[in-house]
KEBALO-174405 format. One record per residue (C-alpha): x negated, y, z negated; chain. Coordinates in pm, 1 decimal. Each point is the difference from the previous one (the first is absolute). Layout:
x=X y=Y z=Z unit=A
...
% end
This chain:
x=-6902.7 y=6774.3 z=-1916.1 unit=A
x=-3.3 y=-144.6 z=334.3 unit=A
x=-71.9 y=-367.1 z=-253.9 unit=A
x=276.8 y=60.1 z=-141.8 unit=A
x=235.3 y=115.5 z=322.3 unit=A
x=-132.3 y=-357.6 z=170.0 unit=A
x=104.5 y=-184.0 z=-345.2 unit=A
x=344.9 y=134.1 z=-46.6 unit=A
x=61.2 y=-31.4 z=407.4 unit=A
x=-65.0 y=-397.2 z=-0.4 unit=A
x=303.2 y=-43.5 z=-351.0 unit=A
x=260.7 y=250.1 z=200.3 unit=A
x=-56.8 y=-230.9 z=332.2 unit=A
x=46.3 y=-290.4 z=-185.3 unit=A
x=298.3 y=107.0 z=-174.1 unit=A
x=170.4 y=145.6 z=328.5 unit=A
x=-71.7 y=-384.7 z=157.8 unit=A
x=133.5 y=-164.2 z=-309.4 unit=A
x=344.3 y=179.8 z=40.4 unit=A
x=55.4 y=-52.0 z=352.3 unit=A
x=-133.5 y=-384.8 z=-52.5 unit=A
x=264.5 y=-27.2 z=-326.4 unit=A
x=318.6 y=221.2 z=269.5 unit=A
x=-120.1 y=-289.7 z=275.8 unit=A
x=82.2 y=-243.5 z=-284.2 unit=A
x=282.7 y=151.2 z=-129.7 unit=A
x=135.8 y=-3.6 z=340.9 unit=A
x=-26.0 y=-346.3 z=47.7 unit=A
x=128.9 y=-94.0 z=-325.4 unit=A
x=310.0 y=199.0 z=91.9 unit=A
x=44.1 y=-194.9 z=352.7 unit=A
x=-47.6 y=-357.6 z=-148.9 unit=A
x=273.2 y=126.9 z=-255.5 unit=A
x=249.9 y=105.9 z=253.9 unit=A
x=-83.7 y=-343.3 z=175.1 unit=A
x=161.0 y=-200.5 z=-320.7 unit=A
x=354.9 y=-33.8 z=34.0 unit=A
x=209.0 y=214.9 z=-303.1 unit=A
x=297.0 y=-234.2 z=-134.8 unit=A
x=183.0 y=274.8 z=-65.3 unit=A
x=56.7 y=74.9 z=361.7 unit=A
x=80.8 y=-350.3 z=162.1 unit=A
x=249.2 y=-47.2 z=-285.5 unit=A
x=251.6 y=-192.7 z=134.6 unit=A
x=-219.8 y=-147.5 z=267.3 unit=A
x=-77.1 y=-318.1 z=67.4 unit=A
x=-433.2 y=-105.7 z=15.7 unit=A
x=-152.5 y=-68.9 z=344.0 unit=A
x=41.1 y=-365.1 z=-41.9 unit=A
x=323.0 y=12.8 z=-185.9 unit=A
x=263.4 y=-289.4 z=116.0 unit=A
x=222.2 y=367.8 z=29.6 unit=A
x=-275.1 y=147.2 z=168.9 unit=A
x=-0.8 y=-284.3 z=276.1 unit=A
x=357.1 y=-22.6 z=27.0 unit=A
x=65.7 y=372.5 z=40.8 unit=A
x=-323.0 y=25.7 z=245.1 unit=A
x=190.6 y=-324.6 z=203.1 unit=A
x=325.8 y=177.5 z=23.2 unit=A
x=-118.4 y=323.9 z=133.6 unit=A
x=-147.7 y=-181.0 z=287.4 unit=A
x=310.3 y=-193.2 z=30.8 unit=A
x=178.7 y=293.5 z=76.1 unit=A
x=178.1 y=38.9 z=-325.8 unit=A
x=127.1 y=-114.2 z=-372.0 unit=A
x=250.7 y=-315.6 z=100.8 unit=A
x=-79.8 y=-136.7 z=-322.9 unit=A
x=232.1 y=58.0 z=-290.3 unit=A
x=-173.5 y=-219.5 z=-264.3 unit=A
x=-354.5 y=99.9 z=-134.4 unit=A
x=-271.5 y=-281.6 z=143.5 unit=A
x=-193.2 y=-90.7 z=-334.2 unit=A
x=-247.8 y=-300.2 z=-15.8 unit=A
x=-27.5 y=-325.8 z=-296.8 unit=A
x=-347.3 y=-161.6 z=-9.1 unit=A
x=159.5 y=-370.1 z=-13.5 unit=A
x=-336.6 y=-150.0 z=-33.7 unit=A
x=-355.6 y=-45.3 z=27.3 unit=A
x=-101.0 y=-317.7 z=70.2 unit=A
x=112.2 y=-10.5 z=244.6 unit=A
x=2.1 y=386.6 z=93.1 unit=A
x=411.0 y=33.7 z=67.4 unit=A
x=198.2 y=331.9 z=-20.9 unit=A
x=357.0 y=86.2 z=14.1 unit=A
x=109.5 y=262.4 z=232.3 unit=A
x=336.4 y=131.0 z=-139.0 unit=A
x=236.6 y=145.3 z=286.5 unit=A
x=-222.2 y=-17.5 z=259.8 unit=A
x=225.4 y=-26.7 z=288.6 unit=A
x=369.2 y=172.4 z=-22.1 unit=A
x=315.1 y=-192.9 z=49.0 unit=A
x=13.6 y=76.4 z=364.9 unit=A
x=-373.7 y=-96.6 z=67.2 unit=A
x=102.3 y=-306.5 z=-121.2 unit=A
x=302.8 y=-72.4 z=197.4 unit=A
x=-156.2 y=140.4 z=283.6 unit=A
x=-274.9 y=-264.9 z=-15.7 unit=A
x=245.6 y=-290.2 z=-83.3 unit=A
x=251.6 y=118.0 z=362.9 unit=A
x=-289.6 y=47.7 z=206.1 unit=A
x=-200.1 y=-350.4 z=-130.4 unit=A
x=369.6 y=-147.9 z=63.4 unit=A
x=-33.4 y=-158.1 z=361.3 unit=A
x=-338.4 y=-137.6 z=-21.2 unit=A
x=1.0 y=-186.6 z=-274.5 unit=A
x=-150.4 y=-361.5 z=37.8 unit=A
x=-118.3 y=-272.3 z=-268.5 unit=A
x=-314.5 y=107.9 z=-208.4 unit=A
x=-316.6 y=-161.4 z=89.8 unit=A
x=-337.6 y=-57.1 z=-213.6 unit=A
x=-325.7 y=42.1 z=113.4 unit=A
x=-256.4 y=-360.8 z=-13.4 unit=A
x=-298.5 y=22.3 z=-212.6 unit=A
x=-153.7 y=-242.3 z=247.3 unit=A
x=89.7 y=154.6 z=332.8 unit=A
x=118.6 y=374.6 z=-52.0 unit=A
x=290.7 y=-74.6 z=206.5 unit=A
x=366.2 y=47.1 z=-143.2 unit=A
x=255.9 y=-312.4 z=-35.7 unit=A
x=303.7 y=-37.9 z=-132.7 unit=A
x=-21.4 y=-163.1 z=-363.2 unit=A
x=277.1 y=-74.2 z=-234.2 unit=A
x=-249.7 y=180.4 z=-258.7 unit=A
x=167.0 y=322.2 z=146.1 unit=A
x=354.8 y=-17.7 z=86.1 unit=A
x=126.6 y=396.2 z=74.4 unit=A
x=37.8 y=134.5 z=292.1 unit=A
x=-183.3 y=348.3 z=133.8 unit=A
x=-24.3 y=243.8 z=286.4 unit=A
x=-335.9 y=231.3 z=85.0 unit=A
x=48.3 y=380.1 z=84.2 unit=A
x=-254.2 y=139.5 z=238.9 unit=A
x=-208.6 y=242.5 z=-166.1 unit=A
x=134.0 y=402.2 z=54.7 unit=A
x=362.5 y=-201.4 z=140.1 unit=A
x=185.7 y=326.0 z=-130.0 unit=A
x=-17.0 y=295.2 z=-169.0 unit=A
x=105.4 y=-150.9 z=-348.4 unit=A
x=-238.6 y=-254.5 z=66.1 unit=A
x=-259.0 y=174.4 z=13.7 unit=A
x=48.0 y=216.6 z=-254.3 unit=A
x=19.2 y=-361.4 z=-242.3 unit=A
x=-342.4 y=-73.7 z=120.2 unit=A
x=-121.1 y=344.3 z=-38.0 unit=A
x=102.8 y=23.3 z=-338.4 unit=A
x=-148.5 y=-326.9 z=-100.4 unit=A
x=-327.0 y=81.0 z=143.0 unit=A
x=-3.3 y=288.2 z=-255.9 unit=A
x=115.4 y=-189.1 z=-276.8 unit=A
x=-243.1 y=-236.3 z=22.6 unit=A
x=-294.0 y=230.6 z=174.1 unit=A
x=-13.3 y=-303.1 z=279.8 unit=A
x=7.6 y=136.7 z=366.2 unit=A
x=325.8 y=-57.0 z=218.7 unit=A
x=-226.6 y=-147.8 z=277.5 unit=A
x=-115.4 y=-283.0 z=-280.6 unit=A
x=325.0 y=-120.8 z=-59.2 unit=A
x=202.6 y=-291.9 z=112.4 unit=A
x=331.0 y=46.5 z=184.6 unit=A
x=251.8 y=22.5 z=-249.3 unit=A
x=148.7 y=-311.1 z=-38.8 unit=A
x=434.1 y=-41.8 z=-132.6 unit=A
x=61.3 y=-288.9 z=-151.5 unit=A
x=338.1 y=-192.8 z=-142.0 unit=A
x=52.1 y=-235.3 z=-254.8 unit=A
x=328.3 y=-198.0 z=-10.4 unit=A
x=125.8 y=-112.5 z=-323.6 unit=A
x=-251.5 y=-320.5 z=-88.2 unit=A
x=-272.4 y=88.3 z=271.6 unit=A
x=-359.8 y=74.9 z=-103.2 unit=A
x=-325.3 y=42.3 z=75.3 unit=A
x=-232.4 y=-214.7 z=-243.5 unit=A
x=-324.3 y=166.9 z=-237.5 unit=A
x=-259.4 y=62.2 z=248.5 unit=A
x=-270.2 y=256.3 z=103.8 unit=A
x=28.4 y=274.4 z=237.2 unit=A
x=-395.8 y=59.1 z=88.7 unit=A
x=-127.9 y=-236.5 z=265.0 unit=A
x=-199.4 y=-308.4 z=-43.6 unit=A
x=-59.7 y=-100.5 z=361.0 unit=A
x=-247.1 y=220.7 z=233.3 unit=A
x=254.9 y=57.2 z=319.7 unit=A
x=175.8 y=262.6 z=-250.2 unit=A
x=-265.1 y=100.8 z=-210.7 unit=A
x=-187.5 y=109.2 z=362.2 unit=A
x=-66.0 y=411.6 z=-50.8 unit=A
x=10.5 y=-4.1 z=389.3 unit=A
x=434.1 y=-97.5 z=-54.0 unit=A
x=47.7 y=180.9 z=-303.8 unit=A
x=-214.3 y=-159.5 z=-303.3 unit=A
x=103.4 y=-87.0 z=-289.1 unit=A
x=370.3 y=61.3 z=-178.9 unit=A
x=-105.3 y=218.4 z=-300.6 unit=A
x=267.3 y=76.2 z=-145.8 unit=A
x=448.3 y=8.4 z=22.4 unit=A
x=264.3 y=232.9 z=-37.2 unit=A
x=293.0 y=-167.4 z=-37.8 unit=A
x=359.2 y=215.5 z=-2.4 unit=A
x=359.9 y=-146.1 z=-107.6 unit=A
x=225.5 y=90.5 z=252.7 unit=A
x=272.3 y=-103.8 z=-226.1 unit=A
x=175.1 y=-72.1 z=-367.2 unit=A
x=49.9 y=-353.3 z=-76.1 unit=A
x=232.2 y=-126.7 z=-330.6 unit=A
x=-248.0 y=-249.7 z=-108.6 unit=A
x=-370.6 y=-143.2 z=95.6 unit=A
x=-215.1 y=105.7 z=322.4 unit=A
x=-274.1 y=89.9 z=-224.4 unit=A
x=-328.7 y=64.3 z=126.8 unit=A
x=-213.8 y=-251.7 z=-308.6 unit=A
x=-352.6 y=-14.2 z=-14.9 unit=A
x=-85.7 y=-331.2 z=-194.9 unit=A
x=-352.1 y=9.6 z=-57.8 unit=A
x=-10.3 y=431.9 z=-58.8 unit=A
x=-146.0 y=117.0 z=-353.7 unit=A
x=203.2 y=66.4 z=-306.8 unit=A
x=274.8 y=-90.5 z=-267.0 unit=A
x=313.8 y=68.0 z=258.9 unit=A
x=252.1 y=-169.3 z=-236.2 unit=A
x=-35.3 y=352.7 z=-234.4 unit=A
x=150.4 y=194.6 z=249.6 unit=A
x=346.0 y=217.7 z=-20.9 unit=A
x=176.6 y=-180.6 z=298.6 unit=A
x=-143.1 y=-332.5 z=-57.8 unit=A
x=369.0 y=-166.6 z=-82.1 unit=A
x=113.1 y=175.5 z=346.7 unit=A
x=-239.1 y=-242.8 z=223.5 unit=A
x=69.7 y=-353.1 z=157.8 unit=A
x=-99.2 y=-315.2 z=-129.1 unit=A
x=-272.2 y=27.0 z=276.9 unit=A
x=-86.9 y=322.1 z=-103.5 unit=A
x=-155.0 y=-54.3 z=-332.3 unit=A
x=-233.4 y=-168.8 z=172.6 unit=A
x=-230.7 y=251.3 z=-27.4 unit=A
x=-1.4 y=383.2 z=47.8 unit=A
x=340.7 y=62.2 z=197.9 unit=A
x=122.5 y=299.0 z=187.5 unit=A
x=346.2 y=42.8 z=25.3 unit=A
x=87.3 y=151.6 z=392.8 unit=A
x=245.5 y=359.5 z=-39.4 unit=A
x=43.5 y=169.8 z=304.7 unit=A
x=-240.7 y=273.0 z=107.1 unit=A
x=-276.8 y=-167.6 z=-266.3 unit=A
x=-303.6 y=-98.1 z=138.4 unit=A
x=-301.3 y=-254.7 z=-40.1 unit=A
x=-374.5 y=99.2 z=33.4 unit=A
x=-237.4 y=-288.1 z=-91.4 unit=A
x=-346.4 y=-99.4 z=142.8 unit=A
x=-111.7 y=-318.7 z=74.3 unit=A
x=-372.7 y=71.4 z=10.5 unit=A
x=-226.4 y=124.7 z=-274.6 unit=A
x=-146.5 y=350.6 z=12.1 unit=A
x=-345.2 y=-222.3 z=102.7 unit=A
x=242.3 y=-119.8 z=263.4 unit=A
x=-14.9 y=-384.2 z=-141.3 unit=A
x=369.3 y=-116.8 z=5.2 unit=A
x=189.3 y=-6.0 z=-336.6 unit=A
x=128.9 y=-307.6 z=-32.9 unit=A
x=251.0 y=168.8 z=-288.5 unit=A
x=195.1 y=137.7 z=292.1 unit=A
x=132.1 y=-316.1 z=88.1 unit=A
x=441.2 y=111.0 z=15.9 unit=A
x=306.3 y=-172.9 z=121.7 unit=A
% end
């Protein structure tokens, strides 16, 4: 009997282990379950990386909703890597930026391949005015918000630069990364990887943005009849107030893309 007691002892052991080992698993089953988000309650919410997502995030820590139009986003191309930012900025961001650029606007310069220095050039005829980084509070809440839009730090940015075009002016196809090493130097900023360019303003006809040598059949498009003469030369962005530009110059293996040359 005693055989027997030490046989049937070992089995009830064994059994008592196996359902604590399968409630341990059970257990965990149930946590990585609660983990996974249930659709059904963030209906009506917007994903972490949602364009929404972003732009509600950005206006809490701008102290408020002073945006009346929903922010959504148009992938304009891929080579090179442009997207469309609609109603980025809000009427008065971008009358605030044009009165405060007002008084220091002077003639446009363009920076030398062969020196790094910056000249005036008839290649570039507007005329522009730099705003110191954190000048005001709307200011810095622009450059806030485009650091989160395009997950690029505040403190890697350029001072945002205003710029005016007359009726006629231009600035001619050309690059925006650096080919010289004075700008390219990490130790002064490195290299310009990418632009956000936002239209301060409506205009009747032309100002588009054209990217001549970008990728794809442009002429297909809805509002292809509404661009210039210039801006069927290649894929053309027409400027709206509020809209903004995000295209990179450089590759994700950080060689530039020579498809971002604009004008």
């Amino acid at each position: 009997m005693g055989k027997v007691r030490q046989f049937r002892s070992g089995p009830r052991k064994t059994w008592w282990k196996l359902t604590v080992a399968l409630l341990l698993m059970l257990t965990f089953f149930t946590l990585i379950l609660r983990s996974i988000p249930n659709e059904d309650t963030s209906f009506g919410l917007s994903k972490p990386n949602h364009l929404n997502s972003i732009a509600r995030n950005t206006r809490i820590s701008e102290g408020g909703d002073h945006h009346s139009e929903e922010r959504w986003v148009e992938i304009m191309s891929w080579e090179p890597r442009a997207f469309l930012y609609h109603n980025f900025l809000t009427k008065e961001e971008c009358e605030h930026l044009i009165n405060i650029a007002k008084p220091d606007m002077k003639k446009s310069k363009v920076v030398k391949e062969e020196s790094g220095k910056t000249e005036l050039s008839s290649e570039r005829t507007s005329s522009g005015a730099f705003l110191a980084r954190g000048r005001d509070e709307i200011v810095t809440n622009i450059e806030r918000r485009i650091a989160d839009f395009t997950f690029i730090p505040v403190e890697h940015g350029e001072d945002l630069q205003v710029l005016h075009y007359e009726v006629g002016q231009k600035y001619v196809p050309h690059h925006d990364f650096f080919t010289d090493k004075l700008n390219a130097d990490i130790t002064i900023g490195g290299q310009r990887a990418a632009t956000m360019l936002m239209y301060l303003s409506d205009v009747e006809e032309g100002g588009e943005t054209v990217f001549p040598d970008a990728k794809g059949n442009f002429s297909s498009v809805p509002w292809w009849n509404e661009v210039s003469e210039c801006g069927k030369q290649g894929l053309s962005i027409k400027p709206k107030m509020g809209d903004a530009l995000l295209f990179w110059s450089l590759n994700p293996d950080a060689t530039y893309d020579q498809a971002s040359l604009h004008g």
